[in-house]
N, C-alpha and C positions, 0 to 999 in steps of 0.2 A: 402437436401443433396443428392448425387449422390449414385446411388441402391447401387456401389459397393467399397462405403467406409466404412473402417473399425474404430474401438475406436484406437485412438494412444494418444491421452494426457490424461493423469487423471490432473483432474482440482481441488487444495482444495482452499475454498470455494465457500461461494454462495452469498457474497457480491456486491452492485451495480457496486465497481469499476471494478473488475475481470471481472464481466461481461459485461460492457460497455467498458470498455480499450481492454481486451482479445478478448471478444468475436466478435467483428467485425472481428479484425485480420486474426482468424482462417478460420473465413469465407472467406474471402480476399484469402486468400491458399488456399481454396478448390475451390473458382469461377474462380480464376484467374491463382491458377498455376497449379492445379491438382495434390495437395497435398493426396488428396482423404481420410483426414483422420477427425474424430471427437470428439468430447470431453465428458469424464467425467465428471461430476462434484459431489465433495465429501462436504459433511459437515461438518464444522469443530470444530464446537461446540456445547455443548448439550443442549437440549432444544425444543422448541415446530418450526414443519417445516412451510418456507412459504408457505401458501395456493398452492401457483402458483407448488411447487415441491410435490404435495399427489400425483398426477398420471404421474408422471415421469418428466422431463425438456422439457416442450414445447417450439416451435418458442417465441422468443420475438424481439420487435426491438428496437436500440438507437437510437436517433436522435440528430446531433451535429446542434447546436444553437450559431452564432455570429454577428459577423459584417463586411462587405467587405471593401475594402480599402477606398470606397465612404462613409462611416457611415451606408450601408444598411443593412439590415436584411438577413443573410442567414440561410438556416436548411434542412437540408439532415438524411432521415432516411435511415435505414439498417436495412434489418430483419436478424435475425441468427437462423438458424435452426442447426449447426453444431455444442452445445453443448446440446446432445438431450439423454443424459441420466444421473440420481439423484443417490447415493449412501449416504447414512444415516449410516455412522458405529458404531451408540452407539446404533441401534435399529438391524441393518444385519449386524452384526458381519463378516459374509461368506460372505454374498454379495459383500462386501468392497476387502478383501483376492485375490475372484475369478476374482476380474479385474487385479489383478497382474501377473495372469497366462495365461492372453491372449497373445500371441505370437507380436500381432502387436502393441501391447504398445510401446510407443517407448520415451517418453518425460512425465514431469512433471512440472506445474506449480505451480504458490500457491501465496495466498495474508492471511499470517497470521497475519500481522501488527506486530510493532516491539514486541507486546507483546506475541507471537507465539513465540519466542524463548528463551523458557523458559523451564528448565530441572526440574522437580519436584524429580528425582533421586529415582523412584517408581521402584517396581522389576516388572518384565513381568509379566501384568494382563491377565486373562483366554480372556479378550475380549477386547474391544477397550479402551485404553490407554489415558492419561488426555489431554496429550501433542502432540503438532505438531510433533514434533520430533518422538516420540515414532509410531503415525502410521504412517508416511514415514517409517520408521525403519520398522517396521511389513512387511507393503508393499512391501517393498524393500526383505527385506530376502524371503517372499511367493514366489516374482517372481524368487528368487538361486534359493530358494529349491523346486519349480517345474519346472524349466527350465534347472536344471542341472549346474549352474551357466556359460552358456557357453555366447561365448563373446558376441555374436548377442544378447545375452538376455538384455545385460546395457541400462541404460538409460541416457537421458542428464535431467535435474534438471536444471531447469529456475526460481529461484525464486524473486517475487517481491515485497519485504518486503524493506521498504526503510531505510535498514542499510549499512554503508556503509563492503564492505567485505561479502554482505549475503551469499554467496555461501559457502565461505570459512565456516561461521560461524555454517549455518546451515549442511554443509559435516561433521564439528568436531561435534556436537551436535549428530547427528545418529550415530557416530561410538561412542562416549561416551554411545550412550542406549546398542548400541550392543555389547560393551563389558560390559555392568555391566547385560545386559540379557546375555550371554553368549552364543553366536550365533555362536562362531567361527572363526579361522583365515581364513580358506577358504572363508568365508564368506566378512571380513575384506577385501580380496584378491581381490575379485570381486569387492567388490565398489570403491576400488584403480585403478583396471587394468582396468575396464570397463565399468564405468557411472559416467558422467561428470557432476558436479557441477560450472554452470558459472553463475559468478556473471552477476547481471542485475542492470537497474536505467531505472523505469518507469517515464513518466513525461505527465500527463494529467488530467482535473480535469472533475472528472463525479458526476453528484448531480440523488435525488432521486427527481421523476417526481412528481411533482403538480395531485391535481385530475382533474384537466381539460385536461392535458395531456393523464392521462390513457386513460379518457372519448374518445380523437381526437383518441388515440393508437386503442379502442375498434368499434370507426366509419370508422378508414382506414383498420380494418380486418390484421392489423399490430401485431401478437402474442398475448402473453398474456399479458395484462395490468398491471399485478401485477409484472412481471417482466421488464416493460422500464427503460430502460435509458436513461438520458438527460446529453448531455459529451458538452465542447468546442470543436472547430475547431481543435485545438492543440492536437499534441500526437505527443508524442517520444517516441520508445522503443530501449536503447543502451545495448549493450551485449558486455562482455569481454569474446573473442573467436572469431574464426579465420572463416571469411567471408568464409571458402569453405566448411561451413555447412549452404550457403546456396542450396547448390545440395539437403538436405534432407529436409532442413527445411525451404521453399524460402517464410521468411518474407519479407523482402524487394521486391526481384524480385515480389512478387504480389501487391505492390502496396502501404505496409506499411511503414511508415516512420520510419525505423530503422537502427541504425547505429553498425556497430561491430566494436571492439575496442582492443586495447591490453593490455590499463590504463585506467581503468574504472575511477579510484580515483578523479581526478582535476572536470569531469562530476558530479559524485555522490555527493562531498562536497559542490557546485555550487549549485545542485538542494535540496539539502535535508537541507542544512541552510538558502536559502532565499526563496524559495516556500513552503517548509514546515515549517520553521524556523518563517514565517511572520504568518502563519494560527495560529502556538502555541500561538506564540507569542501576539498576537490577542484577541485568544477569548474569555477568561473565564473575560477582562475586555469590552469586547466590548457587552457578553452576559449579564452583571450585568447594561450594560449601557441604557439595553432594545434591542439591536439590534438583527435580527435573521437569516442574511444573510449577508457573505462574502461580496458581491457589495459595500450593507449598511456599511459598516466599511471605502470604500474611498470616502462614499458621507458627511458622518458625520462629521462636521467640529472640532471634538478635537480627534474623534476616528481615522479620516483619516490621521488627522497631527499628531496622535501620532503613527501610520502605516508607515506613512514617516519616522518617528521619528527612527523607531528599526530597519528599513529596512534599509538606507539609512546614519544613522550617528552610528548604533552601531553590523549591520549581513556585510554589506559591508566592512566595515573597515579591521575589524576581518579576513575576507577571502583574503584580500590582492592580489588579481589575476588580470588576462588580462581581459576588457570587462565584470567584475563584474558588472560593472554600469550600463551599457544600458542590460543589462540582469535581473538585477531587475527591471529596469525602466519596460520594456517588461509584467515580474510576476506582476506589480501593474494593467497595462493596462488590463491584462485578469482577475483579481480579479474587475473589473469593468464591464466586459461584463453584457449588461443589458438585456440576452436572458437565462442566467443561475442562477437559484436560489439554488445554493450552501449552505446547511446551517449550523448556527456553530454549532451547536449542534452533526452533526455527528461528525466534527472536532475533539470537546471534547472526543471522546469518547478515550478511551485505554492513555488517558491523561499521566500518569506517565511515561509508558516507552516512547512517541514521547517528553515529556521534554528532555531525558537525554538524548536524539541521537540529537535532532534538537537545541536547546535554549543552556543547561549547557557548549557545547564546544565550542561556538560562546561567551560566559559569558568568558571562562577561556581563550581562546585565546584575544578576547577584552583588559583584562586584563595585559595579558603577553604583549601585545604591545602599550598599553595605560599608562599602570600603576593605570587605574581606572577600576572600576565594571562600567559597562554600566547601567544605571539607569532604563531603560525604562526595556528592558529587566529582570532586579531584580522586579521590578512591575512586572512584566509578570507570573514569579514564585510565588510571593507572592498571586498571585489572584489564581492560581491554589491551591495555601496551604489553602484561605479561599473559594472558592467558586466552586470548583470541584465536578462535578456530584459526588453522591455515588455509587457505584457499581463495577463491576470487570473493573480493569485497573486502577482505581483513588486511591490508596495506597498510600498517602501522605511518607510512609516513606523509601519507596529506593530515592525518590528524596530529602529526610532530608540529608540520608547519604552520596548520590552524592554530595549537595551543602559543606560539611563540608569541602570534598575535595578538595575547589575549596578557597583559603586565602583571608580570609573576607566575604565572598558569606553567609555561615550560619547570622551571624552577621547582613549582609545590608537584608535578604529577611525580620529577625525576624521585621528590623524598617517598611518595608514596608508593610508586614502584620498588624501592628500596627495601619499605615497608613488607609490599607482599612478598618479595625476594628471602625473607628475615622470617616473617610468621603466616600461619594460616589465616585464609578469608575472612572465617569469624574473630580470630584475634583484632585483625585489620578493625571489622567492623565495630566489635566491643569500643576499640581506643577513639573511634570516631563518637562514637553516643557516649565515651566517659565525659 
């Protein structure tokens, strides 16, 4: 980092992809356009810290892994030293606060996955708060209330949680905390007049590195090992807001592949029902079938054809758009990339809420234009209802109540569960593609 840059984003969390997607970027702006600014990085759940964050956020690096137009092998590392400081606020309460009051703060990012938006409707606790929501909120009123709420103090709010509308969602969620904490109109005032909520739609797929990889990470003097990332070639980051921020904030002009837009919407739906829409859709029968890598899923000849199957005759249809087709065609080719081991298992994780944003509307619209439940897709669900990790995120029952929502959906998931109850995954899958 350059001696005389200063912290301008706080960064929540500390997950592979934030740091593999984000954190090139930021580098990118500081090498390339003299951004001069560095990153935060918050915690955002509680729990025991990775090794790699006990003495602050060191250098790490990503390295993107694919194939060139000939079939060859490419891989380019990047080291990032420009997210070079940890905050922990379930352990430093103040610690977290006092980076709100720093004057050069200027932007906010965040990957709390769709299950970070979530209000638990808790009154203002003495210290750090359960919900995503709640410490932006904190945050956010620290930096009014020691900066006098003046206008230079706002922020812009980039978040990239793949729902569609997140900005929006997550803007009402804070003002919902701050008024049931009672923060204020003035307070209200300021996050209206002067810190911007623009929605985003990330699009790149970053996996956690192999021990052989740390092992090359730890012999190229390439950061710290425990924090690499191993990403595709691929990255997209599109932003709804007006291209003449990039004077302040030049993702693009340094080199990143970003687009600003004015309708995020047709983008967001595109990418969040067939790239993420196909992962859901995928795993919990693709992991019962033994498989343990994304790749493995188009090499396997009932898992791939049944991949074909939901992509292609029941996420495509549904969306009804220009250029759907060779746009998933495109998402199968990189869920093939033979340099990235993708595994399903992270996929799985926060399982409930990525049903009901990615699988259930692609279900309900199918329907509405079909006049049939997509069948492969209803397996899809049913495998989640029998074979879902346990743990936080997999709550089988907001997705009971979303499907009841949806005429006939409760009814066809209960035969299909029946189904997986009765035969194995691949059987399941065979009787869908007979």
């Amino acid at each position: 980092m350059p001696r005389d840059s200063q912290p301008k984003v706080l960064v929540f969390g500390t997950g592979v992809f934030i740091r593999g997607f984000f954190g090139p970027m930021l580098q990118r702006m500081n090498d390339h356009a003299d951004f001069g600014g560095s990153g935060i990085v918050v915690k955002l759940t509680p729990g025991p810290v990775a090794d790699a964050y006990t003495d602050g956020a060191p250098p790490y690096a990503v390295v993107r892994r694919g194939l060139d137009d000939r079939g060859g092998s490419t891989e380019e590392w990047t080291t990032v030293d420009a997210l070079d400081r940890f905050v922990n606020p379930y352990t430093d309460w103040d610690a977290f606060l006092s980076t709100a009051r720093l004057p050069s703060m200027g932007y906010v990012v965040s990957n709390a996955t769709e299950a970070g938006y979530a209000d638990d409707g808790a009154p203002r606790p003495d210290g750090c708060p359960a919900t995503f929501s709640g410490k932006l909120c904190a945050w956010l009123h620290a930096r009014f209330d020691s900066l006098g709420g003046a206008s230079a103090s706002g922020v812009v709010v980039l978040p990239f949680e793949l729902l569609e509308g997140n900005a929006m969602r997550l803007r009402a969620l804070v003002i919902d905390v701050a008024r049931r904490w009672q923060l204020g109109g003035a307070f209200e005032a300021w996050l209206e007049d002067h810190c911007q909520f623009l929605a985003t739609l990330v699009d790149g797929i970053v996996a956690k590195p192999g021990v052989d990889d740390r092992a090359l990470a730890s012999a190229r003097g390439d950061g710290h090992p425990g924090l690499l990332c191993v990403a595709e070639p691929y990255s997209s980051f599109i932003i709804q807001g007006p291209e003449a921020m990039e004077a302040e904030l030049p993702l693009r002009s340094s080199g990143n592949d970003v687009t600003w837009t004015d309708d995020l919407v047709p983008w967001c739906r595109r990418k969040v029902r067939v790239l993420n829409g196909a992962h859901t859709g995928i795993v919990f029968l693709a992991m019962q079938a033994g498989l343990r890598l994304v790749r493995e899923c188009c090499e396997d000849e009932v898992v791939g054809a049944f991949l074909n199957r939901i992509v292609n005759d029941e996420i495509v249809p549904a969306l009804n758009g220009d250029h759907i087709g060779s746009y998933a065609a495109d998402i199968l080719g990189r869920f093939r990339n033979p340099c990235l081991d993708h595994a399903l298992a992270d996929i799985a994780l926060n399982s409930a809420a990525k049903l009901q944003t990615r699988i259930l509307p692609t279900i309900s619209d199918h329907l509405e234009m079909t006049g049939e439940l997509p069948r492969g897709l209803v397996l899809s669900v049913a495998a989640f209802m029998v074979h879902r990790p346990r743990g936080h995120g997999s709550d089988r029952k907001p997705v009971e109540d979303a499907c009841r929502g949806i005429p006939g959906l409760d009814a066809a998931v209960s035969d299909a569960v029946r189904t997986l109850q009765a035969v194995d995954a691949r059987t399941a899958m065979k009787e869908v593609l007979s």
